[in-house]
KEGU-501685 format. One line per field, with one value per residue: x, y, z of N, C-alpha, C in turn. Coordinates in steps of 0.02 Angstrom, whole numbers. Layout:
<rs>
nc1 <- c(X  ...) $
nc2 <- c(Y  ...) $
nc3 <- c(Z  ...) $
cac1 <- c(X  ...) $
cac2 <- c(Y  ...) $
cac3 <- c(Z  ...) $
cc1 <- c(X  ...) $
cc2 <- c(Y  ...) $
cc3 <- c(Z  ...) $
</rs>
This chain:
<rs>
nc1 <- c(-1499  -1662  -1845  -1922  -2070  -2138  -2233  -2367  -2408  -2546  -2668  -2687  -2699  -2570  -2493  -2472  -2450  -2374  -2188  -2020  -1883  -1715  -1775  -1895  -2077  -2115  -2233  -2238  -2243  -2137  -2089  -1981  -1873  -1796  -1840  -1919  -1875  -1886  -1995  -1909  -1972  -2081  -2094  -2191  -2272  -2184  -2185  -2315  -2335  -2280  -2336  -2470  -2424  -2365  -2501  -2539  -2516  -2379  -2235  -2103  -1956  -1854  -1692  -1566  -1435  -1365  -1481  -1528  -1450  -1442  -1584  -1696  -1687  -1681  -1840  -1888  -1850  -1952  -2067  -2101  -2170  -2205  -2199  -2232  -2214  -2104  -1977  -1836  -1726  -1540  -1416  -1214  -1071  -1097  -1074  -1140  -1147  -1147  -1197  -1126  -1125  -1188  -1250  -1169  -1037  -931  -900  -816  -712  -671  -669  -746  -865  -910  -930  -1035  -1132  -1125  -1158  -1318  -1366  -1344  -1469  -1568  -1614  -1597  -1536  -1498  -1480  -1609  -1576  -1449  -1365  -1231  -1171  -1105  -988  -997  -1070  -1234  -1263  -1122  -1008  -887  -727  -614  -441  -431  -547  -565  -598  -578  -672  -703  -627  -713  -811  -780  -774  -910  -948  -907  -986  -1106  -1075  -1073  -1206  -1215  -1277  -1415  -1407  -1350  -1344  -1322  -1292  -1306  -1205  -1103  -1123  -1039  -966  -1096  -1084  -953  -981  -1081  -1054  -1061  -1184  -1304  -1434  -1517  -1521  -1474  -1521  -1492  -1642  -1768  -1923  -1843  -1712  -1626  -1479  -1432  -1491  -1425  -1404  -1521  -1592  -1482  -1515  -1641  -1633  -1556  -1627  -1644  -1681  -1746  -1722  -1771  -1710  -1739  -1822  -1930  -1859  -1784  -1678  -1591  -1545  -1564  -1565  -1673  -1849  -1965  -2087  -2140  -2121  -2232  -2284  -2307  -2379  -2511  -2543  -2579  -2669  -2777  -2783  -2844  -2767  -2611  -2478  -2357  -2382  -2405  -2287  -2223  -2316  -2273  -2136  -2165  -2198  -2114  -2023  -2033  -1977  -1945  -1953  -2004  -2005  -2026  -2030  -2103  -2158  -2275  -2436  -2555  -2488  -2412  -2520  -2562  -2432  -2430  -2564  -2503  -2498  -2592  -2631  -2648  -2555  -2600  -2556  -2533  -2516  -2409  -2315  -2297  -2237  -2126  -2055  -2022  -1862  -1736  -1612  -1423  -1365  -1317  -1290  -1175  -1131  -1096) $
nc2 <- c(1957  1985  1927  2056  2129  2217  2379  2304  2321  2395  2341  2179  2004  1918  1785  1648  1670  1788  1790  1826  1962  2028  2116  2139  2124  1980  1916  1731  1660  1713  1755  1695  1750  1722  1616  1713  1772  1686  1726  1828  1861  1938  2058  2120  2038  1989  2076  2093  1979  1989  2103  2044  1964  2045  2094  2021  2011  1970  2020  1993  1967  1887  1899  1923  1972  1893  1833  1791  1872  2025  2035  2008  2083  2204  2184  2207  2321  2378  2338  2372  2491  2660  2682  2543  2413  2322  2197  2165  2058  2012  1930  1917  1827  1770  1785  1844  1726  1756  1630  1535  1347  1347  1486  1571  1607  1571  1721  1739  1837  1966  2096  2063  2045  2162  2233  2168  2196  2327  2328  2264  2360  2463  2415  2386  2498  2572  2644  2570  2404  2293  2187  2065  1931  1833  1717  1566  1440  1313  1193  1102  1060  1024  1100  1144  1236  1354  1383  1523  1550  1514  1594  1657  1653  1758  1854  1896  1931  2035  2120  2135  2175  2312  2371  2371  2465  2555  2586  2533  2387  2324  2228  2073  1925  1714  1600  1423  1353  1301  1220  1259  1375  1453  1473  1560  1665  1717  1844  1946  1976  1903  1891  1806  1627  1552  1382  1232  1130  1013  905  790  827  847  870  973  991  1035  1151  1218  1199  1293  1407  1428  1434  1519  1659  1677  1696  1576  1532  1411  1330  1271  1200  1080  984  894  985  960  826  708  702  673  708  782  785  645  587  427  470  572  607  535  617  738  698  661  782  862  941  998  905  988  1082  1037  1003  1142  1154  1088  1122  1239  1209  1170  1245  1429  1525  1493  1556  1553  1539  1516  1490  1535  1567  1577  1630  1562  1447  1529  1572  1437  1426  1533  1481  1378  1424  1423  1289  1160  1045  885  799  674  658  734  675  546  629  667  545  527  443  547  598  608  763  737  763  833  1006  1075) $
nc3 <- c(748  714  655  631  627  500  431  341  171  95  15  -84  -18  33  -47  35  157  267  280  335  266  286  362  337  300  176  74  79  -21  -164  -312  -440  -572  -665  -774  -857  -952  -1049  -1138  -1228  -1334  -1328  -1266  -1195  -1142  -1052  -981  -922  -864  -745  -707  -661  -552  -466  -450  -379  -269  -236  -171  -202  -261  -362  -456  -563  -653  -734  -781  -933  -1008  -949  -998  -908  -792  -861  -890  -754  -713  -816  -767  -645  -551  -490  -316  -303  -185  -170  -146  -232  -245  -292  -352  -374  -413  -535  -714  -882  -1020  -1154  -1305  -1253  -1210  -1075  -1041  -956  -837  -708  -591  -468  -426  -319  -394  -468  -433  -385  -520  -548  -479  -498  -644  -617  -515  -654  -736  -660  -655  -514  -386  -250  -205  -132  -65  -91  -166  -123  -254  -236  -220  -156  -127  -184  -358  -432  -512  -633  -579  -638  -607  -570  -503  -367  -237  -79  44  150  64  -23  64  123  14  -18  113  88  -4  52  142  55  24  -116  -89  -12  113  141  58  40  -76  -131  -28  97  279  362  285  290  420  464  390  462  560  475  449  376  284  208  133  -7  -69  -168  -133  -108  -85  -131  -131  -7  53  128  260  373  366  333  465  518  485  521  662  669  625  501  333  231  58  -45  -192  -356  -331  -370  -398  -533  -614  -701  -806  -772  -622  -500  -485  -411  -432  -488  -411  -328  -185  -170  -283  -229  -136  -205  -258  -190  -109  -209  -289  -400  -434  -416  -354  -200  -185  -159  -56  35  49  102  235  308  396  488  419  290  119  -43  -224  -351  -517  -671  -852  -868  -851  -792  -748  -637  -553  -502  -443  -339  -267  -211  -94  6  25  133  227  294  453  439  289  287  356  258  142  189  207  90  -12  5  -130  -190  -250  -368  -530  -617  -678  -835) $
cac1 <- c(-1551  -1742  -1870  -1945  -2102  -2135  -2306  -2382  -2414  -2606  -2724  -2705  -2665  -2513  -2485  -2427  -2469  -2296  -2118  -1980  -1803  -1687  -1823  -1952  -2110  -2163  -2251  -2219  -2247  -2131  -2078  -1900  -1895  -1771  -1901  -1957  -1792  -1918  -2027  -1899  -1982  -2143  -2074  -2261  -2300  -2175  -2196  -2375  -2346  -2238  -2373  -2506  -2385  -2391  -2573  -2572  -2479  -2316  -2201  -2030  -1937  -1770  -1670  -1468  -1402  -1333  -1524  -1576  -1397  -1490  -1668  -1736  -1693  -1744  -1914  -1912  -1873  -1984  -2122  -2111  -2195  -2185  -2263  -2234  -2176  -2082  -1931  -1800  -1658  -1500  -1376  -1166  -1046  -1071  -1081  -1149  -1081  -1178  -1157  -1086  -1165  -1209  -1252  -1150  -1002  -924  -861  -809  -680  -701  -677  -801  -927  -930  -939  -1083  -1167  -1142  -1224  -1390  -1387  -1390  -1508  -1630  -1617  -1591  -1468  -1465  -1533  -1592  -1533  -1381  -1331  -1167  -1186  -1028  -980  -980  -1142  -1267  -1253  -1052  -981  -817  -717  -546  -423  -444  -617  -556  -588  -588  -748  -672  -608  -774  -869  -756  -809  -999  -982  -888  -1059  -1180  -1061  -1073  -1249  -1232  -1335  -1436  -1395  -1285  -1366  -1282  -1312  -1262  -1147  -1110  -1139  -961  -980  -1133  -1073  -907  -1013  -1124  -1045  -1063  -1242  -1316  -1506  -1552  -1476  -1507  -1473  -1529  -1683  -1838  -1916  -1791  -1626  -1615  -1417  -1431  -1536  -1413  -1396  -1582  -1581  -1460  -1546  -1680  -1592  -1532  -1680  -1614  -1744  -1717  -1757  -1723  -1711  -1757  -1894  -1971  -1789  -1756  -1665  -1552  -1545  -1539  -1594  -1743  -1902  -2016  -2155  -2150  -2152  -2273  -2315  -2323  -2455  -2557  -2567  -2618  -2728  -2802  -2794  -2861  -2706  -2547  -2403  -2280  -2428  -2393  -2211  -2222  -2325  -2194  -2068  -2155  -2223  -2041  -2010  -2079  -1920  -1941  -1985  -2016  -1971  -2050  -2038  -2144  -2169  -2370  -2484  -2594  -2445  -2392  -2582  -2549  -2399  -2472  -2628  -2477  -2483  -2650  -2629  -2645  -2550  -2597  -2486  -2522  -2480  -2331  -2282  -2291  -2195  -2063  -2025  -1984  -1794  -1686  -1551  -1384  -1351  -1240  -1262  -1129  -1157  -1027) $
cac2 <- c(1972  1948  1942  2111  2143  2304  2374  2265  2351  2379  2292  2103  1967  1891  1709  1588  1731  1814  1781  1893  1937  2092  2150  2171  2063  1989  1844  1692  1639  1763  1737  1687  1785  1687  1618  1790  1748  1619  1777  1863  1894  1954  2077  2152  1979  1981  2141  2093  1910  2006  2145  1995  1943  2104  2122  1945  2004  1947  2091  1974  1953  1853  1900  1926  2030  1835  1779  1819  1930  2076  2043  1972  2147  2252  2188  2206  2398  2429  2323  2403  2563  2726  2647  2479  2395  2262  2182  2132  2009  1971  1897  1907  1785  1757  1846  1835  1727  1720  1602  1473  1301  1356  1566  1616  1593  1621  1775  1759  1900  2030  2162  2038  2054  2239  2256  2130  2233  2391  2314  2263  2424  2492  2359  2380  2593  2594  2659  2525  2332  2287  2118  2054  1846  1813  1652  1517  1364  1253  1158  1110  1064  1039  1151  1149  1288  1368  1408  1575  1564  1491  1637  1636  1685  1808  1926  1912  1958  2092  2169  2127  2221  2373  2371  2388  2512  2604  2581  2495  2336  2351  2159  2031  1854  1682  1538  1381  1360  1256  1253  1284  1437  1509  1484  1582  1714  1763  1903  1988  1997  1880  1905  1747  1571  1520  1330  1190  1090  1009  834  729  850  872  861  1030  1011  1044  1240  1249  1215  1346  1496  1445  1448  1646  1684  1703  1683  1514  1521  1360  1349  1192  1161  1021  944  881  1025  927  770  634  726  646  756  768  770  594  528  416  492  658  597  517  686  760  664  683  863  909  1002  953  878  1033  1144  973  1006  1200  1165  1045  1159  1312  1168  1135  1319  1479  1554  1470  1592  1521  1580  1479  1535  1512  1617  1567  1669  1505  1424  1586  1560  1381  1433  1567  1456  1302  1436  1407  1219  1131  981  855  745  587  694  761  603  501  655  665  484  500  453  587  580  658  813  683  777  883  1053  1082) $
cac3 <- c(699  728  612  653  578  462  386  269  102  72  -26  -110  26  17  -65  85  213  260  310  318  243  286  433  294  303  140  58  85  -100  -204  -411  -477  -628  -724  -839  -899  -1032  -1111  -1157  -1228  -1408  -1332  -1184  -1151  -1107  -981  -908  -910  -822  -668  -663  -621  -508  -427  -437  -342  -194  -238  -164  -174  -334  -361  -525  -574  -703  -799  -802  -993  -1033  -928  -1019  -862  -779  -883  -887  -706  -714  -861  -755  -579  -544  -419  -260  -296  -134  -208  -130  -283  -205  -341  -341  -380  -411  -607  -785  -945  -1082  -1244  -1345  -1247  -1202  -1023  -1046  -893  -810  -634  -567  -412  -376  -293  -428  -512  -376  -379  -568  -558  -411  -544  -701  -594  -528  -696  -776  -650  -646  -446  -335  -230  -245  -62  -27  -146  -135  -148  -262  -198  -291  -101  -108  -239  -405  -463  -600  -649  -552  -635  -522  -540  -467  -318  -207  -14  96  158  28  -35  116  129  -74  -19  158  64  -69  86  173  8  15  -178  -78  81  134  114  56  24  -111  -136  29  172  367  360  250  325  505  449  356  504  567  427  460  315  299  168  104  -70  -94  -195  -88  -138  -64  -174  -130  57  64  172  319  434  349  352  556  548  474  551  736  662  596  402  258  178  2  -76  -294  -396  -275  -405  -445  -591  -633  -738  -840  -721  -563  -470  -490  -374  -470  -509  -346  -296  -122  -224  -354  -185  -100  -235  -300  -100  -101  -254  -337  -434  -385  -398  -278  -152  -173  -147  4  88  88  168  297  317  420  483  371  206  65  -105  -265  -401  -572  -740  -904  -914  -806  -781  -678  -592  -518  -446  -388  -273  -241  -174  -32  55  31  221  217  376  473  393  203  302  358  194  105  230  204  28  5  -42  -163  -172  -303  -405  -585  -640  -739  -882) $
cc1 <- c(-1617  -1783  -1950  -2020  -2119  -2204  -2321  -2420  -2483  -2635  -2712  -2677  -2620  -2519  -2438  -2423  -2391  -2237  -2102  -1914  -1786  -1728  -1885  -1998  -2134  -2190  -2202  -2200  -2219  -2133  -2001  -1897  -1857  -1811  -1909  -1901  -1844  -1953  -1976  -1927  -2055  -2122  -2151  -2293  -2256  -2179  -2265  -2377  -2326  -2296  -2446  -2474  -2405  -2465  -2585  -2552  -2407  -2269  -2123  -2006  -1872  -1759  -1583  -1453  -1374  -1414  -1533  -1507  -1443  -1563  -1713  -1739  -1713  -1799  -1937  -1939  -1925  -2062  -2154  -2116  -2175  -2233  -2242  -2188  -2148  -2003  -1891  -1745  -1627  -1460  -1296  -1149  -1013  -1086  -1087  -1117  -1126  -1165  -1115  -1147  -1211  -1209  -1204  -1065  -978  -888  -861  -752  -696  -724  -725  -877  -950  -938  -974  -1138  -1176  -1189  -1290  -1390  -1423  -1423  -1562  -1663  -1640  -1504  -1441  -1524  -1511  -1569  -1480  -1329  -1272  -1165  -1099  -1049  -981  -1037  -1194  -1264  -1176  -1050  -900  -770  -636  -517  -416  -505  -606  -533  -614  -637  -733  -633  -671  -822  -857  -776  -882  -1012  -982  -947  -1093  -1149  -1072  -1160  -1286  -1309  -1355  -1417  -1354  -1330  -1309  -1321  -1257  -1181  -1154  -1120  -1089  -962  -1021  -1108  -1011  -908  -1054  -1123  -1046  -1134  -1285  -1378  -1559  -1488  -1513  -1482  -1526  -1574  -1747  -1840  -1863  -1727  -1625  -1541  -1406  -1469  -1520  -1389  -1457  -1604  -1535  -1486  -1608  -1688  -1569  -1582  -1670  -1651  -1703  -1740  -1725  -1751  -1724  -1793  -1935  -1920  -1794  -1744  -1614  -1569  -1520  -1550  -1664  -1794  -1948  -2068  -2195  -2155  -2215  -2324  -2352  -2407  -2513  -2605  -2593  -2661  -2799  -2826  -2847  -2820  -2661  -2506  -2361  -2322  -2403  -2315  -2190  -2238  -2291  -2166  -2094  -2203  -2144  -2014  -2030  -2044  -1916  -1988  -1984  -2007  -1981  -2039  -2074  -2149  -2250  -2385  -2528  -2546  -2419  -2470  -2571  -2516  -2401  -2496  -2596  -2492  -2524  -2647  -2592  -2606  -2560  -2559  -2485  -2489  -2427  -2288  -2250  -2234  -2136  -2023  -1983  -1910  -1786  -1638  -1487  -1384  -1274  -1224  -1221  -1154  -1091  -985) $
cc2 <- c(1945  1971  1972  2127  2225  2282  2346  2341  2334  2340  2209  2060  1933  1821  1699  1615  1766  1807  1839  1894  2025  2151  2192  2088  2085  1939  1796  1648  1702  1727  1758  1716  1787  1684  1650  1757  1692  1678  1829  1899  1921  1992  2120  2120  1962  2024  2129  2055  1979  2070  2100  1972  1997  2108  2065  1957  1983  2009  2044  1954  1926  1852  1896  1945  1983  1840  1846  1869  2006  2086  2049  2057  2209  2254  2210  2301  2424  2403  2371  2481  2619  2680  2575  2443  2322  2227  2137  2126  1974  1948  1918  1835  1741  1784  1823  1792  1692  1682  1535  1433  1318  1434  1598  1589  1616  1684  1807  1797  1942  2094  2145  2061  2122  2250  2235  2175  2297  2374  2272  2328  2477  2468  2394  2465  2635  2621  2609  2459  2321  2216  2077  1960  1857  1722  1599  1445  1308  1209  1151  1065  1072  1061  1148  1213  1326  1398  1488  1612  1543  1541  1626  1691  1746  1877  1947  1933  2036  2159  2189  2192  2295  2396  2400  2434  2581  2638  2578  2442  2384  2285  2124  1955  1798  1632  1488  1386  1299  1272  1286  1349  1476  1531  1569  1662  1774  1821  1941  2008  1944  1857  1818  1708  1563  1457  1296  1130  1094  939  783  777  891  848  907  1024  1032  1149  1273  1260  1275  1419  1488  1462  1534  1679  1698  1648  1593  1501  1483  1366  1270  1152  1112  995  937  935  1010  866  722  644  707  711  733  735  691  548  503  433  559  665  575  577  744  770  672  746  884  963  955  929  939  1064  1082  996  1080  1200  1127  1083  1233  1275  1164  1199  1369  1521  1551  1519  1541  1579  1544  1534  1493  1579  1609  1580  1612  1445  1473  1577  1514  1367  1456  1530  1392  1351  1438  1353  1186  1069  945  807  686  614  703  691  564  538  652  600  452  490  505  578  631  694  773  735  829  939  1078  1034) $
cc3 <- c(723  659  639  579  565  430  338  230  130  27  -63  -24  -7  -1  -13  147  210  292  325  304  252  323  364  286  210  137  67  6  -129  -296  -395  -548  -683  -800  -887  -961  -1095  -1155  -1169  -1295  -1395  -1258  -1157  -1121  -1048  -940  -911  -843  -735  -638  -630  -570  -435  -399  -388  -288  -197  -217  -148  -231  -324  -446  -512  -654  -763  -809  -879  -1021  -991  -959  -958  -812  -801  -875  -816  -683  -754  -777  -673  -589  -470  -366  -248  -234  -140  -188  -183  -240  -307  -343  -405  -387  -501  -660  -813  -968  -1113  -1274  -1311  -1225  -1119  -1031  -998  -883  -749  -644  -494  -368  -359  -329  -474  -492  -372  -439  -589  -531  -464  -609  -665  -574  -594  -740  -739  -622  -565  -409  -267  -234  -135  -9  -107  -117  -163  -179  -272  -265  -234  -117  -187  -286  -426  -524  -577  -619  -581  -584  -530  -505  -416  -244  -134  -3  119  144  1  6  120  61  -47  44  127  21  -11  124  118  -25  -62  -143  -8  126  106  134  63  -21  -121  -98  93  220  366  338  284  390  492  425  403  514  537  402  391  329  252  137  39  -86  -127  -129  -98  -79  -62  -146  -59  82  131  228  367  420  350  426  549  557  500  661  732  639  526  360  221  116  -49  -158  -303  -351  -313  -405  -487  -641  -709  -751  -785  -635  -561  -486  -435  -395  -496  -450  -313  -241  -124  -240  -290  -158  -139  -268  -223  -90  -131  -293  -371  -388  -347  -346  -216  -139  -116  -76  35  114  144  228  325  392  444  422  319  159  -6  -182  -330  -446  -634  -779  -907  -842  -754  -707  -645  -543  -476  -412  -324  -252  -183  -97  18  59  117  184  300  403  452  324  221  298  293  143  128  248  139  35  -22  -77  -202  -267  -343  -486  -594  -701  -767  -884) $
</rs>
C-alpha cells in the first residue's frame, strides 16, 4: 500500500493540510459525528453544524449506524449533497440498544457484521460506504465481553473481505486492536486503525510505528482523554495549560496539534455539537508546535486505560 495521492476537491483549504486513507487524499482535520446525537431535538441544527463543516473543508467524516440509534446517520444523508466529495468511514462490530445504561452493545459475528454493514447502508441511502472499521474488543477501554462475542480475527476478516468483494464496503479498517491483531490483519489489505490515544493514553505506540511503517491512516478517538470517570484528561495538564497559554489557543487545539505532530498518517476526528468548537477544532490544524513545546508535551507521563466500561 502507498499513500497515493488523488485530486484534491476544489475550493476551501483543508484543516491540517492533507493526509490520506484508502488512496484518497483528505484533510488532515476531519469531524467524528457522534455528537450530532446531542442535537437530536433540533436536527436542522445538525445538518446545519456538518454543512459548516463541509463548507470548512472537512471532506472526512467518521459515524456508525449505533451512534444516536441511526440519528447520527441520517443527518449525514439528509446533510450531504450531489457533488459533495466527502469521505464517510463507519464502523461494525456493535448495535443499538435503547434503553440500556450504555446505548449499544457488541456484535461481533459475522452475520452481525454484515447486518450492521446493511443498516448503514440503508441509514446513510448509499450503495456502498467506502472505508468500514471493524471495531475489536483487543485494546482500549475494557468492556465486558460474553462468550458469545468472542469471535476470532479471522472469521471476521473473512465477513469484512466478502462485504468489499461484494462491493457493500470499499475498505477494510480496524479499531481498538493490537500489534498482534493488526500485524495478523494485514493481508487483508487494512487501510486505517482506530484506537484510543491522546498525550495521557499512549499504551499503543508500538501499532502507531506500525501503520505508520504500512502507510495506514491512524485515526486515534478520545484524543482529550478523560473519556470516562477517572481517566486522566489532557486538558488539565500542566504542560498543556503552559503551551497554551504560549501559543495563544486552548488546551484541547495544543492537544489536537500533538497528535498530528505525532505522524505524517495521523488523521483526526474530533467531534462537537457547537459550531464555535467545530472552528477551533479545524483552527488546532495550523497550530506549529516547536521543539522545546514538543519536548515538554512529550514528557508528560502517560497512564494506562485502567477504567472499565459496563
Amino acid at each position: 500500500m502507498t499513500f497515493e495521492d488523488t485530486p484534491a476537491s476544489a475550493g476551501t483549504e483543508r484543516p491540517g493540510d492533507t493526509g490520506a486513507m484508502a488512496g484518497r487524499t483528505v484533510a488532515r482535520v476531519g469531524y467524528g459525528a457522534m455528537q450530532l446525537d446531542r442535537l437530536r431535538g433540533d436536527r436542522d441544527a445538525a445538518v446545519a453544524l456538518l454543512r459548516h463543516a463541509f463548507d470548512r473543508g472537512v471532506d472526512h467524516v467518521d459515524t456508525a449506524q449505533f451512534y444516536g440509534d441511526g440519528f447520527v446517520n441520517d443527518v449525514i444523508r439528509q446533510a450531504l449533497r450531489p457533488g459533495d466529495d466527502v469521505l464517510v468511514v463507519s464502523k461494525v462490530g456493535a448495535t443499538s440498544d435503547p434503553g440500556a445504561p450504555i446505548p449499544l452493545r457488541l456484535a461481533q459475528r459475522p452475520h452481525e457484521l454484515r447486518a450492521e454493514t446493511e443498516a448503514n447502508l440503508a441509514a446513510l441511502g448509499v450503495e456502498r460506504i467506502e472505508v468500514m472499521n471493524l471495531r475489536r474488543v483487543d485494546a482500549g477501554i475494557t468492556i465486558p465481553v460474553p462468550d458469545d462475542q468472542v469471535v476470532d480475527l479471522d472469521d471476521q476478516l473473512a465477513e469484512m473481505i466478502a462485504l468489499r468483494d461484494e462491493g457493500k464496503i470499499g475498505a477494510i479498517g480496524l479499531s481498538s486492536v493490537t500489534l498482534d491483531v493488526l500485524r495478523r490483519a494485514l493481508p487483508a489489505g487494512v487501510v486505517c486503525v482506530q484506537n484510543v490515544h491522546s498525550l495521557v493514553a499512549r499504551d499503543d505506540e508500538d501499532v502507531l510505528r506500525c501503520c505508520t511503517d504500512e502507510q495506514i491512516a491512524w485515526v486515534p478517538y478520545f484524543p482529550l482523554g478523560g473519556a470516562l470517570p477517572g481517566l486522566a484528561k489532557v486538558t488539565d495538564e500542566p504542560a498543556v495549560l503552559a503551551a497554551a497559554q504560549h501559543l495563544g489557543c486552548t488546551p484541547a487545539q495544543v492537544a489536537l496539534a500533538w497528535l498530528l505532530h505525532r505522524a505524517p498518517n495521523v488523521l483526526l476526528i474530533p467531534g462537537t455539537a457547537d459550531p464555535g468548537h467545530l472552528d477551533a477544532n479545524l483552527a488546532a490544524g495550523s497550530i506549529v508546535l516547536d521543539e522545546e513545546t514538543l519536548a515538554a508535551l512529550d514528557a508528560i507521563p502517560a497512564r494506562p486505560l485502567a477504567a472499565p466500561l459496563g
